[in-house]
DRENZAPA-894893 format. One record per atom (N, C-alpha, C, CB): residue in three letters; chain; atom name; y negated, z negated, x. Coordinates in steps of 0.001 Angstrom, whole numbers. Glycine has a CB too. Layout:
REM DRENZAPA-894893
<papa drendren="ALA" loza="A" mardo="CA" y="Y" z="Z" x="X"/>
...
REM end
This chain:
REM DRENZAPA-894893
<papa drendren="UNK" loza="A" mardo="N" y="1192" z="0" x="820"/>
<papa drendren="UNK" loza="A" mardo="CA" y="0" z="0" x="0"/>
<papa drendren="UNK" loza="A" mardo="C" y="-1256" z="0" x="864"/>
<papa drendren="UNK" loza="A" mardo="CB" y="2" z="-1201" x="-933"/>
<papa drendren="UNK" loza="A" mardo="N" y="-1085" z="-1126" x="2113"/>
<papa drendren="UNK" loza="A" mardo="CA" y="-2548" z="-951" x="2873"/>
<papa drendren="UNK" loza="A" mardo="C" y="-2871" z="155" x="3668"/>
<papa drendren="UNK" loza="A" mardo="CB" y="-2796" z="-1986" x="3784"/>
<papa drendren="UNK" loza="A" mardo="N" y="-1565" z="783" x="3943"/>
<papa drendren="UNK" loza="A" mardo="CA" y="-1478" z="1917" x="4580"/>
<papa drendren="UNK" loza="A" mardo="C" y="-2008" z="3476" x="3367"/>
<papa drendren="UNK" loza="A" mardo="CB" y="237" z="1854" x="5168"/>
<papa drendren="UNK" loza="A" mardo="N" y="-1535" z="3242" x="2293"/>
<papa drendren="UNK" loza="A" mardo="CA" y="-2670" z="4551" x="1450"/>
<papa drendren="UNK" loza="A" mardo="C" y="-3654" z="4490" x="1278"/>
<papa drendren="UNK" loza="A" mardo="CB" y="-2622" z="4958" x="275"/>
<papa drendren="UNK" loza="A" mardo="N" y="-4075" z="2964" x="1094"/>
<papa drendren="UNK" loza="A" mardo="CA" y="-5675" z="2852" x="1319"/>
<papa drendren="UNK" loza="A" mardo="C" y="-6285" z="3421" x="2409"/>
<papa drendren="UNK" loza="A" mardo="CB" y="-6108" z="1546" x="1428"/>
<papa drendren="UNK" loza="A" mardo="N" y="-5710" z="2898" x="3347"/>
<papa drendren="UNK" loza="A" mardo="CA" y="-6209" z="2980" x="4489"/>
<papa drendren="UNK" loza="A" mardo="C" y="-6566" z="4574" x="4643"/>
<papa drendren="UNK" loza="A" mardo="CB" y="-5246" z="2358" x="5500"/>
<papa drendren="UNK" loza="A" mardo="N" y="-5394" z="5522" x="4623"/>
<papa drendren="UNK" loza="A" mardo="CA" y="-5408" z="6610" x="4495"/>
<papa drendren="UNK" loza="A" mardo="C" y="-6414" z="7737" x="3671"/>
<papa drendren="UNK" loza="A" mardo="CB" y="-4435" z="6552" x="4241"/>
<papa drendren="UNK" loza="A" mardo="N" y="-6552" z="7014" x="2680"/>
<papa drendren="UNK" loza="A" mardo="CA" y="-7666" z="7415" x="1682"/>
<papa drendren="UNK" loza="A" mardo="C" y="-9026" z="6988" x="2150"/>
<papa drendren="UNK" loza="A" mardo="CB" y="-7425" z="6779" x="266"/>
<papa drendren="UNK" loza="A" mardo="N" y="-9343" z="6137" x="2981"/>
<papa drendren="UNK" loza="A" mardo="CA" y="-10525" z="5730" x="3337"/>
<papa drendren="UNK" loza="A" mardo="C" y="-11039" z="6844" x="4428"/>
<papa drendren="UNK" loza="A" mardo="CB" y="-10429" z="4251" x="3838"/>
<papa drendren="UNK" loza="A" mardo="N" y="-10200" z="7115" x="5494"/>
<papa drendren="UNK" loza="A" mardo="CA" y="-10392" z="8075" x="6492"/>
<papa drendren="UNK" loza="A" mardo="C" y="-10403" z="9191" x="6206"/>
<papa drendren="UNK" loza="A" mardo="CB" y="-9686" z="8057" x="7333"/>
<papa drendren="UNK" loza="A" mardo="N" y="-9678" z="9732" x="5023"/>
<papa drendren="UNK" loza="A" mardo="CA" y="-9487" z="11383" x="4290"/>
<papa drendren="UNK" loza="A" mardo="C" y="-11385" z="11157" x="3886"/>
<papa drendren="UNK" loza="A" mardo="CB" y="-7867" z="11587" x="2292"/>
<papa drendren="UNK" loza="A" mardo="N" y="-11940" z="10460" x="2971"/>
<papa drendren="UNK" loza="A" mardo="CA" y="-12861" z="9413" x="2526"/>
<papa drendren="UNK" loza="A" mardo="C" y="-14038" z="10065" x="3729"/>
<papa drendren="UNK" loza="A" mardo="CB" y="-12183" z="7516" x="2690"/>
<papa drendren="UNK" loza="A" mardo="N" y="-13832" z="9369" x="4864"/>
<papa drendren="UNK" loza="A" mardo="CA" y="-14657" z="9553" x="5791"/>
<papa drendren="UNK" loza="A" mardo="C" y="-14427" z="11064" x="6267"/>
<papa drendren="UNK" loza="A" mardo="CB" y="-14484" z="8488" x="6811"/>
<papa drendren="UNK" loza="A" mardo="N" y="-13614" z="11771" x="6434"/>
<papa drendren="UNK" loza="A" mardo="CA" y="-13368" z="13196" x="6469"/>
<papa drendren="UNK" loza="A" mardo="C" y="-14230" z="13926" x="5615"/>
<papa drendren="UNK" loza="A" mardo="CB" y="-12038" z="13505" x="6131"/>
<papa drendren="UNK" loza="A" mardo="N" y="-14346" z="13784" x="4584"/>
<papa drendren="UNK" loza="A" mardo="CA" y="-15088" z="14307" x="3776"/>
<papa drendren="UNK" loza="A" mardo="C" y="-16780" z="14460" x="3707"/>
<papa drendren="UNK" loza="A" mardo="CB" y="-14645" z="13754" x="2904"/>
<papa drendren="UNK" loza="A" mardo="N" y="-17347" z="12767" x="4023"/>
<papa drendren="UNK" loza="A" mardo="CA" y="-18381" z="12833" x="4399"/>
<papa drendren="UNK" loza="A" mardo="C" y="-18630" z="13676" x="5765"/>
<papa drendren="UNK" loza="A" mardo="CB" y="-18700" z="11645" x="4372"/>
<papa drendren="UNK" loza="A" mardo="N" y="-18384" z="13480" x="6999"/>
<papa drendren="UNK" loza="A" mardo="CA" y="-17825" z="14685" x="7921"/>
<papa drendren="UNK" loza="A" mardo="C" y="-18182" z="16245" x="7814"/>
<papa drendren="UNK" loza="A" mardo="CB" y="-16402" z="14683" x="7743"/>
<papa drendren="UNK" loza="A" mardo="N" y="-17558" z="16941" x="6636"/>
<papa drendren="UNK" loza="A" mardo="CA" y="-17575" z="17869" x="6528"/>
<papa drendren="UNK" loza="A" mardo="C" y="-18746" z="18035" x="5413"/>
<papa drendren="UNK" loza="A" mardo="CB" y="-16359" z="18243" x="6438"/>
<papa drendren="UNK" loza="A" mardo="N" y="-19278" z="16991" x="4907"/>
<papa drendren="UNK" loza="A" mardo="CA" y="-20890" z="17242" x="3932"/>
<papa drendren="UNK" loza="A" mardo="C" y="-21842" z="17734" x="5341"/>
<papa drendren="UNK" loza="A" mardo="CB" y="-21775" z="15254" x="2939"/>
<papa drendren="UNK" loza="A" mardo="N" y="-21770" z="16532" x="5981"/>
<papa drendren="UNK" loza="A" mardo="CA" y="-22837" z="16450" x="7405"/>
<papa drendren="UNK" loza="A" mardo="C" y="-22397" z="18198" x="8265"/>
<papa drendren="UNK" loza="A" mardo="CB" y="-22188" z="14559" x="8815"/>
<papa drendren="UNK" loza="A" mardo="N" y="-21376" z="18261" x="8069"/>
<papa drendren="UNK" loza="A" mardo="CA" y="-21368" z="20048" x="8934"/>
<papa drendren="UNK" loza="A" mardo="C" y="-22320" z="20881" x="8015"/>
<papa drendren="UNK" loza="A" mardo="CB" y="-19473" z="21088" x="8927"/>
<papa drendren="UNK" loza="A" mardo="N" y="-21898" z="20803" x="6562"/>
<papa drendren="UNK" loza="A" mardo="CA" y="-22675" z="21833" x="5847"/>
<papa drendren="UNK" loza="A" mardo="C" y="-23820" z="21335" x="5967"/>
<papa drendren="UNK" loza="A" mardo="CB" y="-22362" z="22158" x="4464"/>
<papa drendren="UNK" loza="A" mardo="N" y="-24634" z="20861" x="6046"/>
<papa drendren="UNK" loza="A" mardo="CA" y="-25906" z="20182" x="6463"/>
<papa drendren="UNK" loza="A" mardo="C" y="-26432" z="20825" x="7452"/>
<papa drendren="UNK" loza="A" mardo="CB" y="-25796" z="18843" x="6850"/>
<papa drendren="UNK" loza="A" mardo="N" y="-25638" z="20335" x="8589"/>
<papa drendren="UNK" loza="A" mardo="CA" y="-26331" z="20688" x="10158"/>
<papa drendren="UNK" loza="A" mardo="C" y="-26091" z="22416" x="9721"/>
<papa drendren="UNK" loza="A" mardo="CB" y="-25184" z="19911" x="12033"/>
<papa drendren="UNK" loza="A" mardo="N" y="-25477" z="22871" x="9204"/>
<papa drendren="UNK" loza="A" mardo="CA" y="-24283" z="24589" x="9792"/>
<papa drendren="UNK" loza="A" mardo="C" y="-26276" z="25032" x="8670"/>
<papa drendren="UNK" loza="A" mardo="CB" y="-21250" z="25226" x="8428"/>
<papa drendren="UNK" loza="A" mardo="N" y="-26451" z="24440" x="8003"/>
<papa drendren="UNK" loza="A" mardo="CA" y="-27854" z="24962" x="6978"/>
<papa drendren="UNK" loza="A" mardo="C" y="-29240" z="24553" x="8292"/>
<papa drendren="UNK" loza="A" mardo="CB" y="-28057" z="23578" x="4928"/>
<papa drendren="UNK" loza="A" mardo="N" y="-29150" z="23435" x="8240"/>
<papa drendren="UNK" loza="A" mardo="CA" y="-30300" z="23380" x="9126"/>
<papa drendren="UNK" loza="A" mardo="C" y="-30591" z="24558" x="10410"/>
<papa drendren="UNK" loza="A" mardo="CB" y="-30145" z="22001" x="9733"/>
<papa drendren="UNK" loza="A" mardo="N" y="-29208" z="24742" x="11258"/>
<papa drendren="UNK" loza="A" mardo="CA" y="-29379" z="25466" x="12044"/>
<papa drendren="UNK" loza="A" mardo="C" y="-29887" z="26841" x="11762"/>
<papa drendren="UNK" loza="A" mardo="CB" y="-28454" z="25394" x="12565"/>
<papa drendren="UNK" loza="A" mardo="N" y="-29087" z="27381" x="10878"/>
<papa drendren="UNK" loza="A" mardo="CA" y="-29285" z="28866" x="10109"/>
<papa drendren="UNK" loza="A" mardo="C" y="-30493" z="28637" x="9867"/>
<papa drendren="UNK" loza="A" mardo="CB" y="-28433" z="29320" x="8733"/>
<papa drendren="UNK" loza="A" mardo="N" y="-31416" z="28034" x="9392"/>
<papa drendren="UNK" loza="A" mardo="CA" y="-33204" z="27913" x="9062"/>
<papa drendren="UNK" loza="A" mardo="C" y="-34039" z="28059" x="10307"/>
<papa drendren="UNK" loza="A" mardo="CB" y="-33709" z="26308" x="8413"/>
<papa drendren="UNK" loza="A" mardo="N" y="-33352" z="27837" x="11238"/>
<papa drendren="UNK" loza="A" mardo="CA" y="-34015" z="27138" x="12697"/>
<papa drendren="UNK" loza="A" mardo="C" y="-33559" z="28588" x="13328"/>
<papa drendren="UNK" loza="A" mardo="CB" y="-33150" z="25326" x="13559"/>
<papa drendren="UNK" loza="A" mardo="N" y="-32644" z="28872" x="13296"/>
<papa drendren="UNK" loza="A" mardo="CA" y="-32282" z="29747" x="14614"/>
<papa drendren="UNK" loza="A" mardo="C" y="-31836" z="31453" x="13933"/>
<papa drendren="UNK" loza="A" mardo="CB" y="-30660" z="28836" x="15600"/>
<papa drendren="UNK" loza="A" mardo="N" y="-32186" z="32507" x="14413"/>
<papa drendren="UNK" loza="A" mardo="CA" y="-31771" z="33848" x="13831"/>
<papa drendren="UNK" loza="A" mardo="C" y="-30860" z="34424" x="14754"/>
<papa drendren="UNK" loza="A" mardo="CB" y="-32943" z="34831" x="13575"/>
<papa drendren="UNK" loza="A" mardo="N" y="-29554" z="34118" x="14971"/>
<papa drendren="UNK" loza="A" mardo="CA" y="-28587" z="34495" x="15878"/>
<papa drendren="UNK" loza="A" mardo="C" y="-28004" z="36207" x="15215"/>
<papa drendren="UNK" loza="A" mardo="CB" y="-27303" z="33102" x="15917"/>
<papa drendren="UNK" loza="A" mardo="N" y="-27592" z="36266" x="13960"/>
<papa drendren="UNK" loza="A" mardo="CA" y="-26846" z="37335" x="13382"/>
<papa drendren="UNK" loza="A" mardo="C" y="-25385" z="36739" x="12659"/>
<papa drendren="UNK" loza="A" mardo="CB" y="-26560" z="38441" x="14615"/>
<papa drendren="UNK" loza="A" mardo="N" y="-25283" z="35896" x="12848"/>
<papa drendren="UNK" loza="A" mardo="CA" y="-23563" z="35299" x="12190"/>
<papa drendren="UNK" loza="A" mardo="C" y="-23735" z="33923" x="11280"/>
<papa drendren="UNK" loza="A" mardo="CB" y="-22282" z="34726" x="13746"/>
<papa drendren="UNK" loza="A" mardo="N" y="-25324" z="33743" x="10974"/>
<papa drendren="UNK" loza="A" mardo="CA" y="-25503" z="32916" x="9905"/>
<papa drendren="UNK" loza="A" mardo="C" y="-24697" z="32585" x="8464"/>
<papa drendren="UNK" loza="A" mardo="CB" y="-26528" z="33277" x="9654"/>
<papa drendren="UNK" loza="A" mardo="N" y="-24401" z="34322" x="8268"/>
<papa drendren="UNK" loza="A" mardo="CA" y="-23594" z="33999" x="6544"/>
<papa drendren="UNK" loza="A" mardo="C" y="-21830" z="33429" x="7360"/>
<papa drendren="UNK" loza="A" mardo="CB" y="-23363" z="36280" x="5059"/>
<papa drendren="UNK" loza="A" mardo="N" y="-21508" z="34141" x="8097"/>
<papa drendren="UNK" loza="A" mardo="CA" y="-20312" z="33620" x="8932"/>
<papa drendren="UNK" loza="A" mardo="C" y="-20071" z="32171" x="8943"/>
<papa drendren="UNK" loza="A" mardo="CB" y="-20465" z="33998" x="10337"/>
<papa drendren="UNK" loza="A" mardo="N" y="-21285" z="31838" x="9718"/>
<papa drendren="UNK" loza="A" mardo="CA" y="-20964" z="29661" x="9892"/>
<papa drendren="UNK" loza="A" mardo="C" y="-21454" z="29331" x="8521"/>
<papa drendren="UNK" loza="A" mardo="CB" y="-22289" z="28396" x="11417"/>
<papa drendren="UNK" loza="A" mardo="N" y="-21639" z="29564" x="7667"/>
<papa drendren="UNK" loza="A" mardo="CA" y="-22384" z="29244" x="6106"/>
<papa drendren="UNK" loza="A" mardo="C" y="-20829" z="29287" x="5767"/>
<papa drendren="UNK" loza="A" mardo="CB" y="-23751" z="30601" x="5132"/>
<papa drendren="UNK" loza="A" mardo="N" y="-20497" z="30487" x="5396"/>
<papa drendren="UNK" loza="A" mardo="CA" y="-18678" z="30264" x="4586"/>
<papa drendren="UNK" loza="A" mardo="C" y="-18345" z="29552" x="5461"/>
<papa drendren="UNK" loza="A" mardo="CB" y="-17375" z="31608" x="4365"/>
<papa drendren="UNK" loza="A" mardo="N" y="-17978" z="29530" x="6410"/>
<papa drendren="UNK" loza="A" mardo="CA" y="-17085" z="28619" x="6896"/>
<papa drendren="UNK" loza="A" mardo="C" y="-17308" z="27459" x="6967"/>
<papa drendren="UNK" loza="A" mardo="CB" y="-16748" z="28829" x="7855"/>
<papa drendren="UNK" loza="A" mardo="N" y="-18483" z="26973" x="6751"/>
<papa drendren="UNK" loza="A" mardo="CA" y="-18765" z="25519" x="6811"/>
<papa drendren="UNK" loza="A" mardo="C" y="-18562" z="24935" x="5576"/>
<papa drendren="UNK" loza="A" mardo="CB" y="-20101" z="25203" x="7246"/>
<papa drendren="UNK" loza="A" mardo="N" y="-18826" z="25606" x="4169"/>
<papa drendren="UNK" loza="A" mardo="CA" y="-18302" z="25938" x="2846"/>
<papa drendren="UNK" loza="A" mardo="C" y="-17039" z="26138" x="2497"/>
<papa drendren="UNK" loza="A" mardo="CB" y="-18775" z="26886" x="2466"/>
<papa drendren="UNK" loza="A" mardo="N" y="-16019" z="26649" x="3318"/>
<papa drendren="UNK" loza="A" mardo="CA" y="-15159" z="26659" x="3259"/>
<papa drendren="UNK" loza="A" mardo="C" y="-13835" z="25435" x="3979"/>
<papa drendren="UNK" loza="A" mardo="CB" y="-15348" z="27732" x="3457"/>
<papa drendren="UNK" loza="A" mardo="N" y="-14696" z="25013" x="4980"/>
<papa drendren="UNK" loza="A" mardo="CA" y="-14267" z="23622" x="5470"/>
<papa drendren="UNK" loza="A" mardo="C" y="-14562" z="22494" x="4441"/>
<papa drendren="UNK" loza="A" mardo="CB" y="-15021" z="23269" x="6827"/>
<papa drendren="UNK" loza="A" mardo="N" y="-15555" z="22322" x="3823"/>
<papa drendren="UNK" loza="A" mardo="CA" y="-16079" z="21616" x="2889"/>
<papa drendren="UNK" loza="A" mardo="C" y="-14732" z="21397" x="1763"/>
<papa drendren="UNK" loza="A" mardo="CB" y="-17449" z="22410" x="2347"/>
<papa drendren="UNK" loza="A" mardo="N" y="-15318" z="22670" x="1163"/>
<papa drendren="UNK" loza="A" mardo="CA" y="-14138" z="22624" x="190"/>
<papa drendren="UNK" loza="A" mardo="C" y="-12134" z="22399" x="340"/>
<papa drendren="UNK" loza="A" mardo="CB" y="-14420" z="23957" x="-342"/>
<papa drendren="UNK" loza="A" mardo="N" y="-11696" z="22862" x="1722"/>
<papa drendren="UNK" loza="A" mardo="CA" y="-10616" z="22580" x="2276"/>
<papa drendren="UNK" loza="A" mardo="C" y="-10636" z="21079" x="2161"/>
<papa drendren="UNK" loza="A" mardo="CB" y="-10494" z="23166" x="3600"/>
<papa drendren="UNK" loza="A" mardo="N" y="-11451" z="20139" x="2799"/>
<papa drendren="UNK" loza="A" mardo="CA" y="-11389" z="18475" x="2976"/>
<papa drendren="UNK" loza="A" mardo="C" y="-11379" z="17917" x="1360"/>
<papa drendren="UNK" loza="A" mardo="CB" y="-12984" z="17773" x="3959"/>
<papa drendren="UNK" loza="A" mardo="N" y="-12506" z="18589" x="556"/>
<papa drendren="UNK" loza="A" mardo="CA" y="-12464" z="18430" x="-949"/>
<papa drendren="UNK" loza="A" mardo="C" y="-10941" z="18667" x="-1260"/>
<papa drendren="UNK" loza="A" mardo="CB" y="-13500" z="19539" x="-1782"/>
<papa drendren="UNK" loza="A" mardo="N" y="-10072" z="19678" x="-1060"/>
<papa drendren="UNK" loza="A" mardo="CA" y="-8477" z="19785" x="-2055"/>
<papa drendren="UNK" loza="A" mardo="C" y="-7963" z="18722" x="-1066"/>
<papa drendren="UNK" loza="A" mardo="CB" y="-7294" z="21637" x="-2134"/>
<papa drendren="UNK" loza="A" mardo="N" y="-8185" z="18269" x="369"/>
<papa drendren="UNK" loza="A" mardo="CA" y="-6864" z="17632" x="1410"/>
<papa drendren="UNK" loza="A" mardo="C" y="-7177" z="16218" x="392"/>
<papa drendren="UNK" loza="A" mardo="CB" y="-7180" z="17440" x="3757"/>
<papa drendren="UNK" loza="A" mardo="N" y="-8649" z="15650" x="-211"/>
<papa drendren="UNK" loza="A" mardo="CA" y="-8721" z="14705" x="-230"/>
<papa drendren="UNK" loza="A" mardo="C" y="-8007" z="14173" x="-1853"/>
<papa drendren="UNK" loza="A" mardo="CB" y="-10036" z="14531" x="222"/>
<papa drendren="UNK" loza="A" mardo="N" y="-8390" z="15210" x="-2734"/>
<papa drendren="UNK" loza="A" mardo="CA" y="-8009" z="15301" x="-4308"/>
<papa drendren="UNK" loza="A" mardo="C" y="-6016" z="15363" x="-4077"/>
<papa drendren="UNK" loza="A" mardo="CB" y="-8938" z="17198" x="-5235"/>
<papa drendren="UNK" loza="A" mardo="N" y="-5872" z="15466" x="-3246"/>
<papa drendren="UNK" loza="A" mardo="CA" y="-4196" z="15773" x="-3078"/>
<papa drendren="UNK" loza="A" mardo="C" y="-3560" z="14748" x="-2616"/>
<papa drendren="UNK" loza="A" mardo="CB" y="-3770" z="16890" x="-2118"/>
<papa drendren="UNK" loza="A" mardo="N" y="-4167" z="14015" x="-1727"/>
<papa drendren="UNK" loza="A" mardo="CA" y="-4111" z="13032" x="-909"/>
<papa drendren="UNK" loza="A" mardo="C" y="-3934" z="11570" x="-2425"/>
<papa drendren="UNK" loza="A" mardo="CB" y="-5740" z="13131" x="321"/>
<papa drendren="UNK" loza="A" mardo="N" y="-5405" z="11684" x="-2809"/>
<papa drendren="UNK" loza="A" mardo="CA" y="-5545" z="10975" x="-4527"/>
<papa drendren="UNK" loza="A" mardo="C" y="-4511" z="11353" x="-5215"/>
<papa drendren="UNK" loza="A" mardo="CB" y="-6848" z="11459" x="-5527"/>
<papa drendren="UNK" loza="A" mardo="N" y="-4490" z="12126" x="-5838"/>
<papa drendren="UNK" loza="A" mardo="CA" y="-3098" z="12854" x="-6883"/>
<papa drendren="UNK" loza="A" mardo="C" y="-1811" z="11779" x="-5958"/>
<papa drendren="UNK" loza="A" mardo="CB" y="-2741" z="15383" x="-6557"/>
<papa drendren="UNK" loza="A" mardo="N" y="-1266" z="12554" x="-4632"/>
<papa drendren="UNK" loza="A" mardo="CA" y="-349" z="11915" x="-4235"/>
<papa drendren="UNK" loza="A" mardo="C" y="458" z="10192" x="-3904"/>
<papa drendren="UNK" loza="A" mardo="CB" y="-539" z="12474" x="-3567"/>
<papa drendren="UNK" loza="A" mardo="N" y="-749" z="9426" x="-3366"/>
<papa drendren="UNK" loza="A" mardo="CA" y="-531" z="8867" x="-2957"/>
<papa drendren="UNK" loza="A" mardo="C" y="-983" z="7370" x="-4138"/>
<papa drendren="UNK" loza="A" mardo="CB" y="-904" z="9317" x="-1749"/>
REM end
């Protein structure tokens, strides 16, 4: 039991994690004109949402 908590707390902190990427992955794209902006945008969106299902699965499961 302390061990799914536990588990859920760090998935938990994973998540916040991947808010703070989409954050910085936006700030930078405002700041800097490299050419691969929409590139780190999905993917930082797409990491986002990956940690969003690991964490809802993780819930469901455990």
């Amino acid at each position: 039991m302390i061990a799914k908590i536990f588990a859920l707390i760090l998935l938990g902190m994973y998540l916040v994690f991947a808010l703070v990427v989409v954050r910085q992955v936006k700030m930078m794209t405002d700041t800097l004109q490299l050419g691969f902006e929409s590139l780190a945008k999905t993917l930082s969106w797409l990491h986002l949402g990956f940690a969003i299902l690991v964490f809802l699965t993780a819930l469901v499961i455990l």
